[in-house]
N, C-alpha and C positions, 0 to 999 in steps of 0.2 A: 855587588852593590845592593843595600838595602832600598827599597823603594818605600818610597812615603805611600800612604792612602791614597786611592782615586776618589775624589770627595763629589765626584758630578758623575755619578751614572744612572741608565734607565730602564727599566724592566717592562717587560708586559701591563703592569701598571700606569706606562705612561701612556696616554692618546696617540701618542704620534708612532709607536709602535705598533700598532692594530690593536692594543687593548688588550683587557684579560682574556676573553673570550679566543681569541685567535694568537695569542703568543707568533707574530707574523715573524720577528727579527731573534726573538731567543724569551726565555725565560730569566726569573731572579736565580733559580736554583743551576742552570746552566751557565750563568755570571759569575756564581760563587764557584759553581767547580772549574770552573776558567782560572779563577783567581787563584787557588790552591795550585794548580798544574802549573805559573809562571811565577810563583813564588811571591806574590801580592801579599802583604798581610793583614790589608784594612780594606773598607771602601763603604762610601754612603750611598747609598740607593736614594737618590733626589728626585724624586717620580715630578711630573711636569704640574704643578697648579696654577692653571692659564682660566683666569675667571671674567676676561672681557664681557662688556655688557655684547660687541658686536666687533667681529673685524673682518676685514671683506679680503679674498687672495684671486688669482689666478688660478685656474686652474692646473696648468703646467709648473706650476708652485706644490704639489701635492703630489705625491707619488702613489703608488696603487693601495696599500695598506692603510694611507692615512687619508684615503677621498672621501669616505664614509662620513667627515664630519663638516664637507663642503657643501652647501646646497646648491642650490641651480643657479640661485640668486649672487652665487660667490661669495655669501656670507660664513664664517665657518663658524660651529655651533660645537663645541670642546661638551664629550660626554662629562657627566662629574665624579670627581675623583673619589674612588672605591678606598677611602682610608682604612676601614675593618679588614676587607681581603688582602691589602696589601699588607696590614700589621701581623696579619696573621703567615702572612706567606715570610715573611722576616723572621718571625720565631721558629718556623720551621726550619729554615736555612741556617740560623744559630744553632738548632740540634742537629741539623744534618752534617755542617760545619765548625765545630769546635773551634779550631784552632784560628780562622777567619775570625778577623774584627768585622761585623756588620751592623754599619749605623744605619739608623732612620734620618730620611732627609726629603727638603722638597726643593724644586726649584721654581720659584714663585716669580711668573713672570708680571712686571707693572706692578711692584709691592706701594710704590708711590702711590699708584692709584684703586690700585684694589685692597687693602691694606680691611677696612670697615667688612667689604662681603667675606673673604677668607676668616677672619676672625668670627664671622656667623655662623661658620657652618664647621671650623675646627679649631681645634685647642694646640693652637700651633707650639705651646710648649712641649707637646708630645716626642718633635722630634731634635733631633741631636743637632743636623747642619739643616738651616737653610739658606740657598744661594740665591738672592738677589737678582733676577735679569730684567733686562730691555729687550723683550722683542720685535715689537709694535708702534708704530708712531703715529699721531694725528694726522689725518689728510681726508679734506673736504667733509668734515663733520662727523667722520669714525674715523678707524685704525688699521692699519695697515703695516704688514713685513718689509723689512727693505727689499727682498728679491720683486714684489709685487711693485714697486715703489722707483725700480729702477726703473721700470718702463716708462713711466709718467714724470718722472724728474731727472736734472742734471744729476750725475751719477757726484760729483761736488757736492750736490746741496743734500744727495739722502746721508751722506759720511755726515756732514756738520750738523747734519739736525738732529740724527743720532745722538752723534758727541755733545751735542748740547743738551740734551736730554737728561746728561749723568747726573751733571750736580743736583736736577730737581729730584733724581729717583734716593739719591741718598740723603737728601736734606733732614729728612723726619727721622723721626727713632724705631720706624717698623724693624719690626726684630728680623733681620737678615744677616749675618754673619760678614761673607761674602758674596764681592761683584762679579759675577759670569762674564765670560767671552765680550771684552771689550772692543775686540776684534769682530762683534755680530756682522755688522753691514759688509765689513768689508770681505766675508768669505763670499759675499754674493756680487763683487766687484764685477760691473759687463768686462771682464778680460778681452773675449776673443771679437769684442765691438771694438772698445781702444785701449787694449794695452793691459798690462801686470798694474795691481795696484801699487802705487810707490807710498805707504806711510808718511816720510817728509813734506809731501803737500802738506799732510794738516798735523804737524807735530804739535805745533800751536793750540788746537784742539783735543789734544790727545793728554798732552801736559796738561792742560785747565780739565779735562776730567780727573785725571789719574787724583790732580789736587785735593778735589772735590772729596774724591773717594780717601784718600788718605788722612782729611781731615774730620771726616767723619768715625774714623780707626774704625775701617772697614778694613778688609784683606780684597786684596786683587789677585782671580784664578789666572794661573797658566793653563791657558787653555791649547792642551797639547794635538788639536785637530792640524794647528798651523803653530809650528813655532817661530816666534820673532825676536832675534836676539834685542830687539830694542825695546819689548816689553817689560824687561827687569829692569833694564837700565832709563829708563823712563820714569819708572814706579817709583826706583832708587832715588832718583832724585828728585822725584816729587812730591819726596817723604813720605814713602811707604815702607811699611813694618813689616804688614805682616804675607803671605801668599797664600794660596793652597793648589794643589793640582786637579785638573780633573781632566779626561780623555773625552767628555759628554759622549760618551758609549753609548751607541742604542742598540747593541750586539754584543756577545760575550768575544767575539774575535776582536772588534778594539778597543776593548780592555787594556788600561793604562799604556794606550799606543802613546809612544816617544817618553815613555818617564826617563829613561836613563839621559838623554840628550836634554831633557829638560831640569831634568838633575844640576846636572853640569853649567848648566848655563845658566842660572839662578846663582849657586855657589860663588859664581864670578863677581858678582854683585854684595855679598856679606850675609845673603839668608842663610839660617839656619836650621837644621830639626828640631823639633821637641824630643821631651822623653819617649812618647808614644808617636807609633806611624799615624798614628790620625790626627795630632795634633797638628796646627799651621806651623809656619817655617818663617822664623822672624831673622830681624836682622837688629 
């Protein structure tokens, strides 16, 4: 099987990896030589640009490599994003890697609302992909993760406020390609409080974003952390074009974890490849 591009992965680059300084989960160059050893022959390096003025977590929200940017006060304080080191370490990985396609890419999380500071400080046509996310939500006058969120709300209202959330992040024309992990809130489901998340609760909600996003001809990722057969077929017929895949890798070891299985299950639904592996996969 040919494998399309992993169009959402992270390197040392990103914060939530321990940064450049301590490459804590793996490097770019150990990504690519990942990629080359499983037969990959694309992938976008989406480094994290999270430019909240403020958003408060938990601290059992944060694991050892990424505490660093939590203060005491629970506020998290995101270093800023090293875009020279990291262009520089991309051209290196293109001469160390020949044969790998490797794009430049960010994943911009709140583009809705950060859209003005990023545009301050980079020249975001610089890079090739960037992916659109929703991390964070309003609650009591800042922002907050759904895992944080679960504690303090019915675990019902964090999923809808989420999903509610979409159509306002794509409404505008911030240059973002594609929609990340639509499925965010729900990997942080309280499972072992009450139960496996069941999707059909809020199809209702899931259909009125998919909308949102399709009417915007945005692309919606498979995001192959969780696959859900009812994410293509949802898209499908929410009138969605186009897809792309991505493993959100913060490790060279799940690198394009599930493409073959997420291959397949797309396919079922009418998308297609492009000429190139980096290319989206329309239908």
């Amino acid at each position: 099987m040919n494998l399309p591009a992993d169009s959402h992965v992270h390197s040392e680059f990103s914060w939530d990896t321990g940064g450049p300084t301590s490459a804590a989960r793996g490097t770019m160059e150990a990504t690519c030589a990942r990629a080359v050893r499983i037969g990959l022959p694309a992938l976008f390096f989406t480094e994290h640009l999270d430019l909240e003025d403020a958003w408060f977590s938990d601290a059992e929200d944060f694991e050892d490599h990424e505490a660093h940017v939590l203060g005491e006060d629970g506020i998290v304080d995101v270093p800023r994003f090293d875009v020279d080191g990291y262009l520089e370490s991309i051209e290196r990985c293109r001469a160390a890697f020949p044969a790998l396609r490797i794009g430049t890419g960010l994943e911009f999380g709140q583009p809705h609302l950060r859209f003005e500071a990023a545009a301050g400080q980079f020249d975001l046509s610089r890079f090739d992909r960037i992916n659109g996310s929703l991390h964070t939500l309003e609650f009591e006058g800042t922002r907050a993760e759904p895992p944080t969120l679960f504690r303090r709300l019915a675990p019902e209202e964090v999923i809808r406020r989420y999903l509610a959330e979409i159509p306002a992040l794509v409404a505008g024309d911030e240059p973002f390609e594609v929609v990340t992990h639509l499925d965010y809130a729900a990997r942080y489901w309280p499972e072992e409080e009450i139960g496996p998340f069941d999707p059909r609760a809020f199809e209702r909600e899931f259909r009125t974003a998919m909308q949102a996003i399709a009417e915007s001809g945005r692309a919606l990722e498979m995001n192959t952390r969780r696959l859900w057969p009812w994410m293509p077929q949802w898209w499908a017929e929410a009138g969605g074009r186009a897809i792309s895949f991505g493993s959100d890798s913060h490790a060279p070891n799940t690198l394009a974890h599930g493409f073959p299985e997420a291959v397949a299950m797309v396919e079922a639904y009418g998308f297609r490849p492009g000429r190139r592996p980096e290319d989206l996969w329309r239908r």
